[in-house]
C-alpha positions as a Markdown table, in Angstrom:
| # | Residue | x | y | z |
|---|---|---|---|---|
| 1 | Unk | 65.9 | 128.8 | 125.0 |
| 2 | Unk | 66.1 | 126.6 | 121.8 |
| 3 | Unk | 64.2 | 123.0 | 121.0 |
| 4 | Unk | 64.8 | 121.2 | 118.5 |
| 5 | Unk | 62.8 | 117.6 | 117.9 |
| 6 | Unk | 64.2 | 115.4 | 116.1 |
| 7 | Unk | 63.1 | 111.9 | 114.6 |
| 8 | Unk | 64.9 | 108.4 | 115.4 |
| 9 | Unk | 65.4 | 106.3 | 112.3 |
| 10 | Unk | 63.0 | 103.5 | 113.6 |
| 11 | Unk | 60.2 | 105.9 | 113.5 |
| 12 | Unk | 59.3 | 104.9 | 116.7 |
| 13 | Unk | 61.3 | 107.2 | 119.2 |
| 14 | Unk | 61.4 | 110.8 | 119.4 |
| 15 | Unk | 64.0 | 112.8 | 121.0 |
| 16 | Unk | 63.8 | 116.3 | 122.3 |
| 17 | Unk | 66.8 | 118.5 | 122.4 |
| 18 | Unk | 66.7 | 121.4 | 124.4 |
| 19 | Unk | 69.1 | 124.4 | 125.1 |
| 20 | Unk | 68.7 | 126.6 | 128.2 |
| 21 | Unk | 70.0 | 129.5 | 129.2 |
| 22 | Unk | 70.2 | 131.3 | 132.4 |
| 23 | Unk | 71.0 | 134.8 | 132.2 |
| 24 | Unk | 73.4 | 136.0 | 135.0 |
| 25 | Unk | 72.2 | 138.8 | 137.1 |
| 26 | Unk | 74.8 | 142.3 | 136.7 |
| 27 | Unk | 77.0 | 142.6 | 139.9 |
| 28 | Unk | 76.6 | 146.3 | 141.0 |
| 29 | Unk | 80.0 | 147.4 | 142.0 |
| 30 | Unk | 80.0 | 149.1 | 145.6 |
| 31 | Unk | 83.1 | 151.9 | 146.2 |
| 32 | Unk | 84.0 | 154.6 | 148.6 |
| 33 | Unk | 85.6 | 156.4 | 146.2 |
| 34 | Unk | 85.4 | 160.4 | 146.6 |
| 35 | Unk | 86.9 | 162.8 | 144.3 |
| 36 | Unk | 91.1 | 163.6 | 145.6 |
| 37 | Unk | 90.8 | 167.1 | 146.8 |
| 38 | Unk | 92.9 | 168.9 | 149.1 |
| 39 | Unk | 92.3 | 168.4 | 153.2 |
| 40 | Unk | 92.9 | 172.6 | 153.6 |
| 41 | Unk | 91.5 | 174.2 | 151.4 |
| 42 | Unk | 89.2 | 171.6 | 149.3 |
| 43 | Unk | 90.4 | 172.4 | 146.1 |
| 44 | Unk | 90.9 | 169.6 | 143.5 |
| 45 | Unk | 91.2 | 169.2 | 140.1 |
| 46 | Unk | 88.2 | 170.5 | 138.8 |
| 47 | Unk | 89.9 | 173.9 | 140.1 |
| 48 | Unk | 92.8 | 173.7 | 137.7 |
| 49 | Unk | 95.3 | 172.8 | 140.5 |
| 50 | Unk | 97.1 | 169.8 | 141.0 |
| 51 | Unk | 96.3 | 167.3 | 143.9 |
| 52 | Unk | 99.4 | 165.1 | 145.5 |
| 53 | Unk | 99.4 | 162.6 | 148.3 |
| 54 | Unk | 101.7 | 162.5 | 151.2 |
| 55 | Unk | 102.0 | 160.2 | 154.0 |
| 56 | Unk | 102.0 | 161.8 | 157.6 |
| 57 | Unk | 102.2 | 159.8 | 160.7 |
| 58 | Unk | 100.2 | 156.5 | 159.4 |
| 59 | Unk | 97.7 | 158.3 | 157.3 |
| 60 | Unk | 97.9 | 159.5 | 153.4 |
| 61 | Unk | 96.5 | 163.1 | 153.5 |
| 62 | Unk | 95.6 | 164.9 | 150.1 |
| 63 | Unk | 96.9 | 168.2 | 149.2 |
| 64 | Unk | 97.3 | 171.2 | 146.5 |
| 65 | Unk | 100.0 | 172.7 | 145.0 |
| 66 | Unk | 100.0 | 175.3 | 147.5 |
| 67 | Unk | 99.4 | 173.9 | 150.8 |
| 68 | Unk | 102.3 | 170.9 | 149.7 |
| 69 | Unk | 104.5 | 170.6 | 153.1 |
| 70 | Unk | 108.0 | 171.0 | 153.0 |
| 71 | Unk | 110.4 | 167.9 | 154.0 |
């Protein structure tokens, strides 16, 4: 915050300026996020193998390189 007072010409006034400044409060951001590994086996990509998504039925299931259904 900032004031400044400054003098009218007449001498007989006196003004006070004054700056405020609210500070806004850090929004914490909330997530479900969990690391992709595989719905088998658990690997993920910490393991050195790769991690794909495939939709079955309604649901997107997770899995490695070596538990990938066919078509």
């Amino acid at each position: 915050m900032s004031q400044v007072l400054v003098r009218r010409k007449d001498l007989t006034n006196k003004v006070l300026l004054q700056d405020l400044y609210f500070p806004r409060k850090k929004t914490e951001v909330a997530s479900t996020v969990r690391e992709a590994s595989c719905v088998i086996c658990s690997k993920s990509l910490g393991d050195g193998v790769s991690v794909t998504a495939k939709k079955i039925g309604q649901r997107m299931r997770l899995f490695c390189q070596y538990h990938l259904p066919g078509e």
